[in-house]
C-alpha positions in Angstrom: 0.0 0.0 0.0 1.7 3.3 -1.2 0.5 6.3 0.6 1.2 10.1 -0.5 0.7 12.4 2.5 0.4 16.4 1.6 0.6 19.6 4.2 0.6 23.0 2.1 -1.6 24.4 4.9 0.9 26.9 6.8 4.4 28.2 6.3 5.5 24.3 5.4 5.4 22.0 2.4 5.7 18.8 3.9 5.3 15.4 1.5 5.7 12.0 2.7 5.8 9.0 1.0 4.7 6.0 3.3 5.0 2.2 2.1 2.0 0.7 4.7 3.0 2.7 7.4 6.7 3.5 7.4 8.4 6.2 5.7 9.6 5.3 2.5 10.8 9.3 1.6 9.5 12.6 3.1 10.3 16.6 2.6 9.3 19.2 5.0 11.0 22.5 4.6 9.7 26.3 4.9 8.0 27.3 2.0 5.7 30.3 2.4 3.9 31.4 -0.7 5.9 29.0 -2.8 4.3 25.6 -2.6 2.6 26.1 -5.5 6.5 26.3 -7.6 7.6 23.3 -6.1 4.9 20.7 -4.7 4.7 18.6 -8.3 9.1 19.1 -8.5 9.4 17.4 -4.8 6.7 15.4 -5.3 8.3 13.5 -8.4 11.6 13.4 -6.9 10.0 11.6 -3.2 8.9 9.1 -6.1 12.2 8.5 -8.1 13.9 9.0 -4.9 11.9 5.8 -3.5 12.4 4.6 -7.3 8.4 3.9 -7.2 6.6 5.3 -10.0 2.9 7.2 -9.3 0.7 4.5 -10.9 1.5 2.4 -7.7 0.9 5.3 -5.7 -3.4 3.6 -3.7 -4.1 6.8 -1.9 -3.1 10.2 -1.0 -4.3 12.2 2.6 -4.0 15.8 2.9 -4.8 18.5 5.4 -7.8 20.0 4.8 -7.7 23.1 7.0 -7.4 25.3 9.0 -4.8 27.5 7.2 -3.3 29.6 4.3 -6.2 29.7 1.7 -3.9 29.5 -1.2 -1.8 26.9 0.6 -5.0 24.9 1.5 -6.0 25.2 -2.1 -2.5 24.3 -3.8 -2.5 21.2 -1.8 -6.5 20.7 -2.8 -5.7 20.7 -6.3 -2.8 18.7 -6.6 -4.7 16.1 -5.2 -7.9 16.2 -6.9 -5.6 15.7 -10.6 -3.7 12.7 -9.0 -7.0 11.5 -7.3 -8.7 11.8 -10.1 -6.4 10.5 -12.6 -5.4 7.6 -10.9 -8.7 6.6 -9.6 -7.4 6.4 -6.3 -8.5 7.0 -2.3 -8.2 10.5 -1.0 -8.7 11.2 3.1 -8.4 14.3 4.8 -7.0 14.9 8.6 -6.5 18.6 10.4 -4.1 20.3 9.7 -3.7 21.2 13.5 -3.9 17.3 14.4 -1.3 16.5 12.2 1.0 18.4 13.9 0.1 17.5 17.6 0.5 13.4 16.6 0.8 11.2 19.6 2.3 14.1 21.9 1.1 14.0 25.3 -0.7 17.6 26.5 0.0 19.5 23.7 -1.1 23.3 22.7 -1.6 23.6 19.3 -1.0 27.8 18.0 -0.9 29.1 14.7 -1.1 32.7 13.3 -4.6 33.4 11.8 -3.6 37.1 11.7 -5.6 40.1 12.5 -4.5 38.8 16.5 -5.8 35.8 16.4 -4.5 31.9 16.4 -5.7 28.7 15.6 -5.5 26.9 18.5 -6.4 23.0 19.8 -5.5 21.0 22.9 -4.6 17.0 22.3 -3.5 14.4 24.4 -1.7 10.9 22.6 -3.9 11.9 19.3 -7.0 13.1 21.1 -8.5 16.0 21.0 -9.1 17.2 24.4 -10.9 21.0 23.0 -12.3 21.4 19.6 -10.7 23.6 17.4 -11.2 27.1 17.0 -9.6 31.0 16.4 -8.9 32.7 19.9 -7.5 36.5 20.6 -4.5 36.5 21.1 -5.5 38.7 24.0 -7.2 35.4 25.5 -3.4 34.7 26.8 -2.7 37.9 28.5 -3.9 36.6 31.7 -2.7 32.9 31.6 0.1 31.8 32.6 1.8 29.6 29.9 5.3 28.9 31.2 4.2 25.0 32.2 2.4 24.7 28.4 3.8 22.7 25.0 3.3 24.8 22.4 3.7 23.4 19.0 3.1 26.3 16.1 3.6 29.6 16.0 4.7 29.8 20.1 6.3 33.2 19.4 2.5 34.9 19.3 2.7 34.5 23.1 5.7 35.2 24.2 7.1 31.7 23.5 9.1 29.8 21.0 8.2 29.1 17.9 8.3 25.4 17.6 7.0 23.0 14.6 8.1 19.1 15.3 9.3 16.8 12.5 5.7 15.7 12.0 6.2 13.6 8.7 5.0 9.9 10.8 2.7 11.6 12.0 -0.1 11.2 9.0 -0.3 7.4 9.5 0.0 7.6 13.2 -3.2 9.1 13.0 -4.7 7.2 10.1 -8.0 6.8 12.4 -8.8 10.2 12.3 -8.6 10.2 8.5 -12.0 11.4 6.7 -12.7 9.8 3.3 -13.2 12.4 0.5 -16.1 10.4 -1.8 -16.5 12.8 -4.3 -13.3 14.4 -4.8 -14.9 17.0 -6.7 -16.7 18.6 -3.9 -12.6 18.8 -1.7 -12.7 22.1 -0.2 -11.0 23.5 2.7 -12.1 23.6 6.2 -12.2 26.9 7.4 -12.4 28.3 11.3 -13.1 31.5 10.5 -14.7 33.7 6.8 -13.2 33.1 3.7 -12.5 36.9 3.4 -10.6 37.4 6.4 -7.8 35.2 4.2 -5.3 36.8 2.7 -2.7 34.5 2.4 
């Protein structure tokens, strides 16, 4: 079973390659406002890399959201035309669970601009509150020296932090959803479409 994973949803373009559920080949570098230049460039080279060629490729999961529109969108595309193409299984998983994994008591914070963040709280996979955009003013009064922060820490007063998160697609293969009508992919928005402007 060869499984293409896709993240375009923040500042990232992270692709991983899994045969069943280890990493065959993966990429995950900073690429803000440019996945759209070189998502189909790495994506052929995870595959001659591996030396596997994309007809045996059986599914592909993406992030869905929340995140960059255009980056939400670039990823979209790309796998409706391979979805589509190759008549193959497409599932979709949060872009915010993906990068908690199986971390114990992690805080999930990414910019959403305008002062706000995205912002989740899971424990070993499971989400412990719902995901949703907070003020960043919401933090003023908290004290958030004890919390793991993975994301955009910096927004309150802490480090900026995004793990090595390429395992951690199949880790949480259970949470996948199952597009049926690839067609009708969009992204998963927490907030109005024109409040993006990324």
């Amino acid at each position: 079973m060869i499984t293409l994973a896709i993240d375009t949803s923040f500042h990232y373009l992270t692709l991983v390659l899994y045969r069943d559920k280890d990493v065959i080949n993966s990429i995950q570098k900073e690429a803000f406002k440019q996945q759209s230049e070189t998502i189909l460039v790495e994506i052929k080279a995870l595959f001659d890399k591996a030396n596997i060629s994309p007809k045996d490729l059986n599914r592909i999961v993406l992030t869905d959201g929340p995140g960059s529109y255009t980056g939400l969108r670039i990823g979209m595309t790309v796998a409706k035309v391979l979805g589509a193409l190759a008549n193959i299984e497409v599932y979709t998983l949060s872009s915010l669970h993906v990068l908690a994994g199986l971390e114990k008591n992690v805080h999930i914070l990414l910019d959403a601009r305008a002062k706000r963040a995205y912002y989740a709280h899971y424990h070993e996979g499971i989400p412990l509150i719902n995901e949703r955009v907070v003020l960043l003013s919401d933090f003023d009064d908290l004290d958030t020296s004890n919390l793991k922060i993975f994301g955009d820490g910096q927004l309150i007063s802490k480090e900026k932090y995004y793990p090595d998160y390429t395992k951690n697609f199949m880790d949480l293969e259970k949470y996948w959803q199952k597009i049926n009508n690839i067609h009708a992919l969009v992204p998963r928005y927490l907030k109005d479409n024109e409040a993006y402007h990324s």
